[in-house]
C-alpha positions in Angstrom: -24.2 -18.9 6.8 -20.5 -19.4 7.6 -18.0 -20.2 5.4 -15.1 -22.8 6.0 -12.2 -21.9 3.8 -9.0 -24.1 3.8 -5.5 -22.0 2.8 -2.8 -23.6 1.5 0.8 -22.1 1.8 -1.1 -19.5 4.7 2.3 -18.5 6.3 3.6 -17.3 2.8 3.5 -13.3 1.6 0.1 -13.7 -0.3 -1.1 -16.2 2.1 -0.3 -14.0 5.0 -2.2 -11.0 3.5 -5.3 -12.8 3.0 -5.4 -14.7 6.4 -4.8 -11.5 8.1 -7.9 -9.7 5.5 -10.3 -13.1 6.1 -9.8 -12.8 9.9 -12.2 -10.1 10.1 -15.1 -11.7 8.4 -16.9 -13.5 11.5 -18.9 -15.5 8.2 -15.7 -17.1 7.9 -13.7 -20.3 9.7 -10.3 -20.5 8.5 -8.3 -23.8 8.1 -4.5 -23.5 7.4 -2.0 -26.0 5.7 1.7 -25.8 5.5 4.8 -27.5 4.8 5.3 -30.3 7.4 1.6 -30.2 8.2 0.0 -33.3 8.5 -1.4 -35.2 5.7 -4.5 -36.4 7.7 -6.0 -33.1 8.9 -5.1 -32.0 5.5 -7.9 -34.4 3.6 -10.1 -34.0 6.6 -9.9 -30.4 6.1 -10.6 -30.8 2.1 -13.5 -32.7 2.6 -14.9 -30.9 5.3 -14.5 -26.9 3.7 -16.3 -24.9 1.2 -13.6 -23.0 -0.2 -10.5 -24.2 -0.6 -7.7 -21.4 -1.7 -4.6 -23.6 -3.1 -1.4 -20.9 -2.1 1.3 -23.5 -1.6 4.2 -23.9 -3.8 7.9 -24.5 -4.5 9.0 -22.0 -6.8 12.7 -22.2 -5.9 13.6 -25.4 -5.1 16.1 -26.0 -2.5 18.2 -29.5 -2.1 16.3 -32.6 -2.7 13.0 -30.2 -3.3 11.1 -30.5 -6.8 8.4 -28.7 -8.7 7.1 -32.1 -9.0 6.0 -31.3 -4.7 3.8 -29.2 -5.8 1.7 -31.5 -8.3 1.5 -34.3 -5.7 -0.2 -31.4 -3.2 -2.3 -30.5 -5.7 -3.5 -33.8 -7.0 -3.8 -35.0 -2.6 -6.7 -31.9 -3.2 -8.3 -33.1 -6.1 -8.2 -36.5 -5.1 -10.2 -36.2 -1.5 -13.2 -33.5 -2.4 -16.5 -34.3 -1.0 -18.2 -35.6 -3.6 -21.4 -34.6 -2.2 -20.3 -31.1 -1.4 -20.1 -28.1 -3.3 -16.7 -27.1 -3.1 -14.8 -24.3 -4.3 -11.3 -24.4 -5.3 -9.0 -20.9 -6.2 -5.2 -21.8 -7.8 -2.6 -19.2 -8.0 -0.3 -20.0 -11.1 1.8 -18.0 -13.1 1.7 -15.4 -16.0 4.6 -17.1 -17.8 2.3 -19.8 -19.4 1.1 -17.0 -21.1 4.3 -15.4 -22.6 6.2 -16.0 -25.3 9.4 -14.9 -24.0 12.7 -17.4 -23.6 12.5 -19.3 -20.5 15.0 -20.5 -18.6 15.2 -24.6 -17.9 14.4 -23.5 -14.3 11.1 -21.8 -15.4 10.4 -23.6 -18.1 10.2 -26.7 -15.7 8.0 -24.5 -13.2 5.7 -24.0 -16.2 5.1 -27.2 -17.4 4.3 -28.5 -13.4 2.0 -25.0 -13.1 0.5 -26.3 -16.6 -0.4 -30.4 -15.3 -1.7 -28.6 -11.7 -4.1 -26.6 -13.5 -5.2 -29.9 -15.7 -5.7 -31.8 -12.8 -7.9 -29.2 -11.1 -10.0 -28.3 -14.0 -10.3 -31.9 -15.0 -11.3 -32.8 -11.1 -13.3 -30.3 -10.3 -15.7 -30.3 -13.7 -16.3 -33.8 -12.6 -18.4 -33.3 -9.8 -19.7 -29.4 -10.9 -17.2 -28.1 -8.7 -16.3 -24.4 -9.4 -12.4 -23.4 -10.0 -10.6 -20.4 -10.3 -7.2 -20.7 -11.7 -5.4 -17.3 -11.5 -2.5 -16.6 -13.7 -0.7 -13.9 -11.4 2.3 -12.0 -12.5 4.2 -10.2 -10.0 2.4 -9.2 -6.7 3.9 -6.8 -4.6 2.3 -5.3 -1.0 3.6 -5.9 3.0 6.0 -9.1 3.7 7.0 -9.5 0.2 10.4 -10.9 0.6 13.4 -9.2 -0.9 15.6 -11.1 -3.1 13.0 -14.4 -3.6 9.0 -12.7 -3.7 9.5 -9.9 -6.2 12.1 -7.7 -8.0 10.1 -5.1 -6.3 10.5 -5.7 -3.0 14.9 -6.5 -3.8 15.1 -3.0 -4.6 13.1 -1.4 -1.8 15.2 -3.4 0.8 18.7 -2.6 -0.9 17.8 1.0 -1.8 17.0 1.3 2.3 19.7 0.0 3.3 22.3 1.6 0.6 23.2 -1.7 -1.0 23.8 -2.0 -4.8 21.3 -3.6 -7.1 22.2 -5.6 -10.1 19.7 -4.6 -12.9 19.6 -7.2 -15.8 17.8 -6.8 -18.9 16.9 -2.5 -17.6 14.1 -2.8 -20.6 12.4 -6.1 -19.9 8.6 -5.0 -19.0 7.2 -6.0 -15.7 3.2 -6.5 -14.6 2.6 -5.7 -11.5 -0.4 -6.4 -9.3 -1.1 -5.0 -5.8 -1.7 -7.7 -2.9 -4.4 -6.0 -2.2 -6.2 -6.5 -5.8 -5.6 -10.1 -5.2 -7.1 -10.5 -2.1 -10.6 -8.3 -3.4 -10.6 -11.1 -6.5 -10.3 -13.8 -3.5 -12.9 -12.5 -1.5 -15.2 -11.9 -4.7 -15.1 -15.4 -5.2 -15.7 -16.8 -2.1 -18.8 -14.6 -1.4 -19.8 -15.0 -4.7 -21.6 -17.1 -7.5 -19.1 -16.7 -10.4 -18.1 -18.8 -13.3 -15.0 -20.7 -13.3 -12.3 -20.6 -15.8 -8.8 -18.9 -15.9 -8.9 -15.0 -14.1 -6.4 -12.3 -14.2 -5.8 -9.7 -11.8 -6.7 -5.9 -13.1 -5.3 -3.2 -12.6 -2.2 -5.0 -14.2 0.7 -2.3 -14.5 3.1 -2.1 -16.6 6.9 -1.1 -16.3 10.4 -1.2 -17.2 12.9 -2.6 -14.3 14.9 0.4 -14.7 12.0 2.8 -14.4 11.5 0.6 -11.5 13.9 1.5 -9.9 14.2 4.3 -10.6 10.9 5.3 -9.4 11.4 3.5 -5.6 15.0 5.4 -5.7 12.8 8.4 -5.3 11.1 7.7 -2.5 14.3 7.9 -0.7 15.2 11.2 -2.0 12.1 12.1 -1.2 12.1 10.8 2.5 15.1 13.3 3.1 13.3 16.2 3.7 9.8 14.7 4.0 9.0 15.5 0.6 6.5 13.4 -1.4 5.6 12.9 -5.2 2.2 11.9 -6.7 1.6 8.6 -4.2 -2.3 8.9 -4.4 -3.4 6.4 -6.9 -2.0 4.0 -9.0 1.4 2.3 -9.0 3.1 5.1 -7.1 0.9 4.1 -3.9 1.5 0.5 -4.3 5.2 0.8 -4.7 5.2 3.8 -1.7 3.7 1.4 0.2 5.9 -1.9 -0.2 9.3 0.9 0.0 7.7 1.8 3.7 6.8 -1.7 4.7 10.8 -2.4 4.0 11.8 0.9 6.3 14.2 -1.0 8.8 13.1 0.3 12.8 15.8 2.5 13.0 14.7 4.4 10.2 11.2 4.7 11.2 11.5 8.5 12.7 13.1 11.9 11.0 14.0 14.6 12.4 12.5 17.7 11.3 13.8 21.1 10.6 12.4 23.2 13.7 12.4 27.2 14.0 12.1 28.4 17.6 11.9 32.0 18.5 10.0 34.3 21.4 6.4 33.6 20.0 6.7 29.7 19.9 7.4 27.4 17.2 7.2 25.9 13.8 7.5 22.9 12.2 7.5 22.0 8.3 5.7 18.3 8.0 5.3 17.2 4.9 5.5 19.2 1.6 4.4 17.5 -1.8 5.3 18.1 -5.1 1.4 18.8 -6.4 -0.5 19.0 -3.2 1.0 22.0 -1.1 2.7 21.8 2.1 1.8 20.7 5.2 2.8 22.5 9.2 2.2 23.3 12.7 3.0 26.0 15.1 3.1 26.9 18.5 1.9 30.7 19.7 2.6 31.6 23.5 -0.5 33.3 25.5 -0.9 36.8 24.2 1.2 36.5 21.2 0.8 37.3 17.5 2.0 35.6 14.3 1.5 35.9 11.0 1.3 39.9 10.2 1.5 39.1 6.1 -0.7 38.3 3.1 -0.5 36.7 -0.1 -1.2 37.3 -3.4 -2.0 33.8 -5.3 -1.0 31.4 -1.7 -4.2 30.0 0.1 -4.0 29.0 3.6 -6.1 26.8 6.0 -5.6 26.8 9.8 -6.7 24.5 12.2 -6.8 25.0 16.0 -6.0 21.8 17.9 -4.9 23.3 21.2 -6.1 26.6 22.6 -7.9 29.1 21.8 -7.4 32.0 18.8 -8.5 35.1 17.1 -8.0 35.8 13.5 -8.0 39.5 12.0 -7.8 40.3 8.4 -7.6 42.8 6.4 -8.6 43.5 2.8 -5.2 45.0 1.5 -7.5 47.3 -1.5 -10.5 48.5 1.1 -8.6 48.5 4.1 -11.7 46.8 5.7 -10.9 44.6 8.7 -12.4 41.8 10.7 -12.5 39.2 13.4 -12.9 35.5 14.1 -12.3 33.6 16.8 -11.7 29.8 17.2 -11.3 27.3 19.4 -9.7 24.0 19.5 -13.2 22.6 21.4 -15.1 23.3 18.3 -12.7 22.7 15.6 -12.8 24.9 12.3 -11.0 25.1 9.3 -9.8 29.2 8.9 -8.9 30.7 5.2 -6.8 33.1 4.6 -8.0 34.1 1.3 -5.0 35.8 -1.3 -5.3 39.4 -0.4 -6.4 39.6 3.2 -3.6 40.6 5.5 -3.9 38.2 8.3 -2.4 37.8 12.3 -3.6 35.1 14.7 -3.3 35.6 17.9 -3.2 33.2 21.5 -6.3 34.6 23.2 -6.2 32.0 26.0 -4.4 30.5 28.8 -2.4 28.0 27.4 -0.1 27.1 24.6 -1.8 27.7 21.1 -1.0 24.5 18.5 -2.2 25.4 14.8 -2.0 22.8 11.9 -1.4 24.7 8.6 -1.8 24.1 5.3 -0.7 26.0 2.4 -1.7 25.6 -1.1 2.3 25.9 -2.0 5.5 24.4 -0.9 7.5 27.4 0.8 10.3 29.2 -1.2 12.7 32.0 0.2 13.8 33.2 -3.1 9.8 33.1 -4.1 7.5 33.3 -0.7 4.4 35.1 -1.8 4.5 36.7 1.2 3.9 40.1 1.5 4.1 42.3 5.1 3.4 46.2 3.9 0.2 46.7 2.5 -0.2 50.4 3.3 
């Protein structure tokens, strides 16, 4: 069964992200409405859709704009539903109706036109059995997010890029922070899904201070000096990583890295992290041996992706040796386990390319690497 959904505000930052996600359903015909649109297509469009995802809104008015805009879209919704359809309706709205924090006039205004849209929609809707979903979102962050309007979090990615000051007011106000991405799964849940109506909120919700904020996306640019990277797997860390890259201007998409060339080939340090070990590659000329060390708490794992190798270790307390050979056609991950004395050598024709990675960032002063075993 196919699924017409109608998106309002679709060339916007969340409404971007969830066109872009609802693109690859093929259960799924997408109607768009935006500012200037025409009125017409837009109540053919209500009547005519299943799901209708309400996006659009003035949140910072410009010159002879009004919150009041976004009440008369919302009531043009309510107003022309199919009355013999079941129609589905989700409403982003705002967090701040549910703090009791000073608002300014400004927001306090926002609020109250937030506070009749969702009347209207619930009244409306419960009318004719009609399902709603009103979602009180606090700050969303992901790709697109604009800097200096969208989110606090993308105005200090795009200023901390491109080495321009930020003003921090109120460095202990706590911020909740949702990823686009959560969004868009509550989005899709609903639309595929028999759920009940009534007011949602987005989890994982994070919480932090704006200057931890900060100071947390300043680190990414340390961090991008010398392709170093702190914990970015889970959690806030990945969401803000990811937003603090999606602001990377073009020029600043490539870094150089450190490379050390001598007579055997060369090597290349690609990414070391502060938990996870660091990551390399090197080259080895035909006939030619590197390595020659061991290790006495450092694990290793090669990877052939060009050429052909040979691997002989040697158990530093038995003095027992042996081989294994590898090849980039049949690829294999090698260990060099802490105390085997190891070499690889280029058995082949051609240029041998290794990925390696070791269980510990490299340190001169503290290398855990050992050449005399005898």
């Amino acid at each position: 069964m196919v699924n017409k959904v109608l998106i309002t505000g679709s060339n916007g930052f969340i409404g971007s992200n969830l066109l872009y996600s609802l693109k690859n359903n093929k259960k799924i015909i997408i109607y768009e409405h935006n500012r200037g649109d025409n009125k017409d297509v837009l109540i053919r469009n209500i009547k005519l859709c299943d799901t209708i995802i309400h996006l659009a809104c003035i949140n910072r008015p410009k010159k002879n704009q009004s919150f009041k805009d976004n009440l008369i879209l919302t009531k043009t919704i309510c107003e022309n539903i199919n009355s013999n359809k079941k129609t589905k309706i989700i409403f982003t709205s705002t967090y701040h109706l549910d703090s009791s924090k000073k608002k300014s006039l400004l927001l306090k205004e926002y609020c109250k036109i937030k506070k009749n849209e969702e009347e209207k929609i619930i009244k409306e809707f419960s009318n004719y059995n009609n399902k709603y979903y009103i979602f009180r979102l606090p700050n969303v962050v992901g790709k697109w997010c604009k800097p200096n309007y969208n989110s606090v979090v993308s105005t200090f990615c795009h200023n901390i890029l491109n080495n321009k000051k930020s003003k921090i007011i109120n460095k202990n106000n706590i911020l909740n922070i949702v990823s686009i991405d959560s969004v868009i799964d509550n989005f899709q849940q609903i639309i595929n899904n028999n759920i009940k109506s009534g007011i949602k909120y987005i989890k994982p919700n994070y919480r932090i201070s704006v200057q931890k904020l900060y100071n947390k996306i300043s680190e990414f640019k340390t961090l991008g000096s010398d392709y170093k990277h702190g914990i970015i797997q889970e959690g806030l860390e990945k969401i803000l990583y990811s937003v603090f890259i999606s602001h990377l201007p073009s020029k600043k998409i490539t870094v150089n890295l450190n490379n050390k060339f001598d007579s055997r080939g060369s090597f290349f340090e690609l990414l070391k992290t502060q938990n996870s070990g660091q990551l390399s590659f090197f080259t080895c000329k035909p006939g030619i041996e590197r390595g020659g060390h061991f290790h006495h708490t450092k694990v290793e794992k090669f990877i052939i992706i060009k050429g052909k190798a040979e691997f002989k270790f040697t158990d530093i307390r038995t003095k027992r040796s042996f081989k294994i050979r590898v090849s980039a056609n049949k690829p294999q991950i090698v260990y060099s386990k802490p105390g085997l004395f190891h070499k690889v050598k280029n058995i082949g024709k051609d240029e041998l390319i290794s990925i390696l990675w070791s269980s510990e960032i490299y340190d001169e002063k503290k290398s855990d690497t050992y050449i005399n075993y005898k």
